[in-house]
N, C-alpha and C positions, 0 to 999 in steps of 0.2 A: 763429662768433659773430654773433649778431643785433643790430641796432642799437638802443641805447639811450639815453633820457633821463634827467634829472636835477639836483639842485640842488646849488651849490658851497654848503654851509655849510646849514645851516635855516633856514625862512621864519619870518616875522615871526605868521606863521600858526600855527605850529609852538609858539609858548610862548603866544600867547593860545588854544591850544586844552587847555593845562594842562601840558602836556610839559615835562620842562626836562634831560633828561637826552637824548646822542645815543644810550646803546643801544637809545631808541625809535622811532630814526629809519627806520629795517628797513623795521619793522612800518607805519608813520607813510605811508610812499612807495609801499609795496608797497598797501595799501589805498586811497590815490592813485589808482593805477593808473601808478608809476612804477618803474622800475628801475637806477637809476644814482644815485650818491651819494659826492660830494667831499666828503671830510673834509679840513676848512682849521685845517692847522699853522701859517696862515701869523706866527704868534706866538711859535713853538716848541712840543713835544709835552710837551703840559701834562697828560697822561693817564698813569696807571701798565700794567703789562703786564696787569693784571688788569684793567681796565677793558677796555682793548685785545683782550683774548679775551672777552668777555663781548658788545664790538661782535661781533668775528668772527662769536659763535655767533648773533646774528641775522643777520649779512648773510646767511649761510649758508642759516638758517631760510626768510630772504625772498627770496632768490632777485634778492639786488642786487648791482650791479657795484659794486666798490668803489673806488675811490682817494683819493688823500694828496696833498695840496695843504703842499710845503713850507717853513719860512721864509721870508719875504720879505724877509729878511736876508742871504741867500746873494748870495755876490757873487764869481763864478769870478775874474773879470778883475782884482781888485783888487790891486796892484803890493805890497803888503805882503804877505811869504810866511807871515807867523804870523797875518793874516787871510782869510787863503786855507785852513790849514788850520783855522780854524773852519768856514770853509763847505762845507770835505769831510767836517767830522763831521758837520754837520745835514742834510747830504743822507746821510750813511750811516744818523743816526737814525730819519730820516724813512721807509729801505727797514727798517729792524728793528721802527719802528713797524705798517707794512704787514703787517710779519709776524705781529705779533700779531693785528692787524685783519685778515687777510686780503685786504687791500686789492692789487690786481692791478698799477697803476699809484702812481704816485710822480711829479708833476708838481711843477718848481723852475723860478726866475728864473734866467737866467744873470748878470745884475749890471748893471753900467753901467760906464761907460769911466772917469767921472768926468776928470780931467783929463787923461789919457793920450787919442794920438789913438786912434779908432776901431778902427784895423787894430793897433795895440801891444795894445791892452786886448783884444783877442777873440782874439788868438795867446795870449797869458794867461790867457783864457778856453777854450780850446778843449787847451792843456796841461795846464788842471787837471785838465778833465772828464774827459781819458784817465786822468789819477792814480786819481779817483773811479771809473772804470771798473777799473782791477788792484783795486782797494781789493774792491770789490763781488765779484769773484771768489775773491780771497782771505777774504772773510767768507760766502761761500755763500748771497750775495744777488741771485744772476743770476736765480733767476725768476720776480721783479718789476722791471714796465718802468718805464726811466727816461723820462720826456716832458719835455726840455725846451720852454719855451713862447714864443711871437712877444710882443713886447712892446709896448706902445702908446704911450710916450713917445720922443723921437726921441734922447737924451743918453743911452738905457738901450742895451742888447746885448739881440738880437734879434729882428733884419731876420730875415722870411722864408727870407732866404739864408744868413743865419748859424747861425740853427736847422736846416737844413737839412745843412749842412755838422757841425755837429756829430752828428747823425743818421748821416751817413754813418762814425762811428769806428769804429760797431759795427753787424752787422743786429738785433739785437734792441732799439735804440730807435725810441721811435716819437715824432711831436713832437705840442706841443700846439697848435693852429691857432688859436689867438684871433681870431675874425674878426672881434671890435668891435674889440680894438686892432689891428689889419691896418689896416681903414677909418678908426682915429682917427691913428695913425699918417704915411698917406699920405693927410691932408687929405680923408676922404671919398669913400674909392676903389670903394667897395664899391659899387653904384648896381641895376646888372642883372645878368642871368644870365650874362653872356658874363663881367663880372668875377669870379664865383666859380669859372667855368671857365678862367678864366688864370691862377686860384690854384691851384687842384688842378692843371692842367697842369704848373705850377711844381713843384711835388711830386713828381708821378709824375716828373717828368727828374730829380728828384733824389734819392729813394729807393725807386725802382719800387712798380708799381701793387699790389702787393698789399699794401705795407706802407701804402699811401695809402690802400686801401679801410678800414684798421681805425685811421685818427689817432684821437686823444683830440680832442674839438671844444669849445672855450668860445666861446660866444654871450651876447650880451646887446644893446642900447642904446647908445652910449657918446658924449657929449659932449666933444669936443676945442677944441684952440686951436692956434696955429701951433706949439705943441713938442708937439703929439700931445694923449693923453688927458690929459682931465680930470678925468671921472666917470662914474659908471656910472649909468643910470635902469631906469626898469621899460620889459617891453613894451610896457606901455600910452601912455608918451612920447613919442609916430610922431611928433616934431618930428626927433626924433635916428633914424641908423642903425647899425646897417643891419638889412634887413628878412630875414626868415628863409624866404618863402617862395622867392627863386631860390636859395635856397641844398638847400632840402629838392629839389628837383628836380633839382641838380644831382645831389646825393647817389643818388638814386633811378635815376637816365640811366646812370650809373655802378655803378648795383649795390653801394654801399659801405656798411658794417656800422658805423659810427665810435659811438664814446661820445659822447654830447653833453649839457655840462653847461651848464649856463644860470647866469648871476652879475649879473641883475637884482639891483636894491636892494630886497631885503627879500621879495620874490616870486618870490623861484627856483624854488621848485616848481612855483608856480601858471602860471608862464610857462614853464616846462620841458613842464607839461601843453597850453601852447598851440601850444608845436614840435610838439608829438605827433601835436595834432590836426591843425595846419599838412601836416605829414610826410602824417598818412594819406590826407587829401583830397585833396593831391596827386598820390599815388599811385592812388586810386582816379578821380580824373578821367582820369588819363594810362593805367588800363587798360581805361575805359570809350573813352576815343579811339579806343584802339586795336581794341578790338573793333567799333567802329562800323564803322573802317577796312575791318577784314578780312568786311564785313557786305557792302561795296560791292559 
């Protein structure tokens, strides 16, 4: 798999240039010069199956990676059992929606603790997911991957470590890396290159390196406060972090293939295209090094 960009949702760009439907979003990215594309359920799946395969047949056409961004209502660890099994249906609807979209991946919130302590709510949280997992095999939905994703408020479920752990139930998930909310999170953690390399390090000890090299990546901006995030800005915001080029190096040093979606405010594409360019110049200084090197 080759490493790819992308926008969670469509730019603001995307309906001022007449658009207003996602089955033209394919077409829309791919002439961009992009290739990855979050479709955000996070409202619930407000599409019919026929819409859904209609998406399919262009992602198809355009040669985009697709994923499902699901309910932001899901909520694994919540102590009521008869809302817990809502939040195993809309992660189940969200991989049948996949199905129809073709969508590879399925990215979901784990919840929040709410008033339960931290380690009650994610043993609750981490019970359900297994549930959600026999579920998914018994409906012959194993293969599309589940990403749960890091969270950026400090009262919600998932820490690094807790994503991480629940990753390890199964090998065939992969987690989602949020690295604005990692840095909004932990107060601004993010700074230099050596911090994204004690994140992926983190990673690799805890669901080896090859499932590290292929995470789902959400990048943006993100404005916090002492309970974590706040909000999301565009790239163009450099007041806020964190910044994408020691991350595109790290990715590059390591050889890794990751999705990488971008959830600026209103400019996901356009700053998806700036990861891109970020990525390539990176890469192309650090082969021109290299060759200088081997010049000597």
């Amino acid at each position: 798999m080759k490493i790819k960009f992308g926008p969670a949702g469509n730019s603001e760009s995307f309906y001022n240039e007449g658009y207003k439907s996602s089955v033209d979003m394919p077409k829309w990215l791919e002439n961009k010069g992009l290739g990855a594309y979050e479709y955000s359920c996070t409202k619930g799946i407000r599409f019919k199956e026929e819409t859904g395969r209609k998406i399919g047949e262009q992602v198809k056409k355009h040669n985009i990676f697709l994923s499902i961004h699901a309910p932001y209502y899901i909520n694994l660890g919540n102590p009521d059992p008869e809302m817990r099994e809502k939040s195993k249906k809309y992660i189940l609807d969200s991989l049948v929606a996949a199905k129809w979209t073709g969508a590879k991946r399925v990215v979901f919130h784990p919840g929040s603790r709410g008033k339960l302590t931290r380690e009650k709510a994610f043993q609750i949280a981490k019970n359900t997911f297994q549930e959600v997992l026999d579920l998914v095999y018994k409906n012959n939905l194993e293969d599309i991957t589940l990403c749960p994703e890091t969270m950026g408020k400090r009262n919600q479920l998932g820490t690094l470590e807790e994503i991480l752990e629940l990753c390890q139930l199964e090998d065939n998930i992969i987690p989602t890396i949020d690295f604005g909310h990692i840095h909004a999170r932990n107060g601004g953690s993010l700074n230099h290159k050596q911090d994204f390399d004690d994140t992926i390090d983190m990673i690799e000890n805890g669901i080896g390196i090859e499932r590290t090299k292929a995470i789902h990546i959400h990048f943006s901006r993100i404005e916090f406060t002492d309970a974590g995030e706040k909000r999301h800005w565009t790239y163009q915001d450099n007041q806020f972090g964190p910044d994408f080029d020691p991350l595109a190096e790290v990715i590059i040093e390591r050889d890794m293939h990751p999705i990488i979606i971008c959830e600026s405010k209103g400019t996901m594409a356009e700053d998806a295209l700036t990861f891109k360019k970020i990525y390539r110049d990176v890469k192309a200084k650090k082969k021109n090094n290299k060759n200088s090197t081997n010049n000597l």
